[in-house]
One Martini backbone bead per residue (centre of mass of N, CA, C, O) as a GRO file, in nm:
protein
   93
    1UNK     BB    1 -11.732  -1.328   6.332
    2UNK     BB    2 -11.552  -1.229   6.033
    3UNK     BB    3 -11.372  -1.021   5.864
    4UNK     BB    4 -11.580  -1.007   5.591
    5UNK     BB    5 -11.837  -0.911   5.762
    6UNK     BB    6 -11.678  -0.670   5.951
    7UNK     BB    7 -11.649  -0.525   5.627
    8UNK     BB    8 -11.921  -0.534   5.566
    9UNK     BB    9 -12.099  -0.372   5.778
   10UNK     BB   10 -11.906  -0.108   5.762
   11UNK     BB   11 -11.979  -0.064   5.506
   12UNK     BB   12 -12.313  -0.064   5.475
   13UNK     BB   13 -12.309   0.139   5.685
   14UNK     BB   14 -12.078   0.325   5.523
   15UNK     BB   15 -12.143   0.407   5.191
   16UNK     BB   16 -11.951   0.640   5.149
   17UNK     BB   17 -11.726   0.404   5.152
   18UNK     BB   18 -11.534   0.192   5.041
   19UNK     BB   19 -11.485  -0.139   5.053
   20UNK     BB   20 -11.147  -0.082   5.044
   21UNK     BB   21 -11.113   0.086   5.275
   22UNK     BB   22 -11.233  -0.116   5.479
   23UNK     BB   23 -11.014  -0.299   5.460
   24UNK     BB   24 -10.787  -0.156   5.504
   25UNK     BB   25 -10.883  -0.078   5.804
   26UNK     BB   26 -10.854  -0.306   5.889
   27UNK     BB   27 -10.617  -0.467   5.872
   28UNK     BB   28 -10.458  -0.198   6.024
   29UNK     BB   29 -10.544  -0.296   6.296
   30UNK     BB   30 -10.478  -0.574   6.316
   31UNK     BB   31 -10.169  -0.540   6.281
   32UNK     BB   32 -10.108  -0.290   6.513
   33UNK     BB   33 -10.189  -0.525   6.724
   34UNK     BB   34  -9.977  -0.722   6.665
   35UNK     BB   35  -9.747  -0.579   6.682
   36UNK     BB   36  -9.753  -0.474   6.954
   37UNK     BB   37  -9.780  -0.778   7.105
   38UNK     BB   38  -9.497  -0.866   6.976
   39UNK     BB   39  -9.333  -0.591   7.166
   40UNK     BB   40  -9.496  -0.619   7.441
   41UNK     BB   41  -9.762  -0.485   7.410
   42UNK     BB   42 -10.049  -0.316   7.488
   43UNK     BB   43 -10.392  -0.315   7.455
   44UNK     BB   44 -10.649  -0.080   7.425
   45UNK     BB   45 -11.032  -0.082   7.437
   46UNK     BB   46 -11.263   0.127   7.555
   47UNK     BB   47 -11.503  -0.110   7.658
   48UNK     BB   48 -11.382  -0.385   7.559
   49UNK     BB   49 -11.045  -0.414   7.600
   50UNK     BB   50 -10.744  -0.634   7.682
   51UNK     BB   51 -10.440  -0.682   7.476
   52UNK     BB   52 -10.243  -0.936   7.579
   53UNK     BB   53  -9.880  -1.099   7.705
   54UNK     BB   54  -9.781  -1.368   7.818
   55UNK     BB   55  -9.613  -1.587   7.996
   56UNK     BB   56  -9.487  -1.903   7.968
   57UNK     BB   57  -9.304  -2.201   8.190
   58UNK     BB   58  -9.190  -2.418   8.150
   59UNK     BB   59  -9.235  -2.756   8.137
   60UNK     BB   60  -9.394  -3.057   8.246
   61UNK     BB   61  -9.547  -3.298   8.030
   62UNK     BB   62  -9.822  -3.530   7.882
   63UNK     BB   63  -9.876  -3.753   7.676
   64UNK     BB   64 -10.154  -3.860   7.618
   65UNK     BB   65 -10.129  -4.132   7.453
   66UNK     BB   66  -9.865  -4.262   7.597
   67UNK     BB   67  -9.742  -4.056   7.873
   68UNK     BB   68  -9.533  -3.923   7.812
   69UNK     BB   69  -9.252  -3.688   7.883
   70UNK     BB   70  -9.246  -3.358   7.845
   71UNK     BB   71  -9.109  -3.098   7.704
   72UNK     BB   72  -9.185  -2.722   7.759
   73UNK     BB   73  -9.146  -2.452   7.656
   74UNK     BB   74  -9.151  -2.128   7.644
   75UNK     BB   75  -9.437  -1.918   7.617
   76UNK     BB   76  -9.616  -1.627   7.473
   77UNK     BB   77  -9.971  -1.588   7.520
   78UNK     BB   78 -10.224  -1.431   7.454
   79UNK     BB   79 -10.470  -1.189   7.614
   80UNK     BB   80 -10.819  -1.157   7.717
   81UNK     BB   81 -10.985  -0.850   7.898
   82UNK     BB   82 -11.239  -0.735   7.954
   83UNK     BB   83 -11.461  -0.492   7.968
   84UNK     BB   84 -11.703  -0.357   8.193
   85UNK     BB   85 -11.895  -0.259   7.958
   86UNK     BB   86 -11.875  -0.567   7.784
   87UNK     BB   87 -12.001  -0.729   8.045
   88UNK     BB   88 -12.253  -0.591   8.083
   89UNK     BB   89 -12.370  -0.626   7.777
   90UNK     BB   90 -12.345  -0.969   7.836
   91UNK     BB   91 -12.554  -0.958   8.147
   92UNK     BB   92 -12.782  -0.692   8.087
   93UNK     BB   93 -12.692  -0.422   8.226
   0.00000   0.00000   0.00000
C-alpha cells in the first residue's frame, strides 16, 4: 500500500472527512514519526510496532565491481521491530 491508497482507505471509512483533511493527517503523522526518528527518539504504536535509529560503525567495505577496499563512514539507519499484537495476526494466531 502507498500513501494515496491509505489516504483513499481512510477517506472511503470516514465519509464524514475530507479528503484534503485525510491527507493532511496522514502527512503530519508521517512528518511527527521522521521528525522524532531524525532526533533521535523512538516512536512506539502499540500493537503495530517500534520504529528506532540504529548507528552503524564506520567498518572497511569492498566494492563489489572492482574489489576494491572501500572505507564506509559511520551512518545512522531507520529501524522497525513489529508489535506482538502485529506478529500474532501476520502467524495467524
Amino acid at each position: 500500500m502507498i500513501r494515496s491508497e491509505l489516504i483513499q482507505k481512510i477517506a472511503d471509512e470516514n465519509p464524514h472527512l475530507y479528503q484534503r483533511d485525510v491527507e493532511r493527517i496522514v502527512n503530519t503523522v508521517f512528518e511527527e514519526v521522521t521528525g522524532a526518528m531524525a532526533r533521535g527518539d523512538r516512536v512506539e504504536l502499540r500493537g503495530f510496532g517500534a520504529f528506532s535509529v540504529k548507528q552503524r560503525d564506520a567498518r572497511i567495505g569492498r566494492n563489489p565491481r572492482t574489489g576494491e577496499t572501500v572505507h564506509v563512514e559511520e551512518k545512522h539507519v531507520p529501524f522497525f521491530k513489529t508489535g506482538k499484537l502485529l506478529r500474532d495476526r501476520l502467524n495467524g494466531k
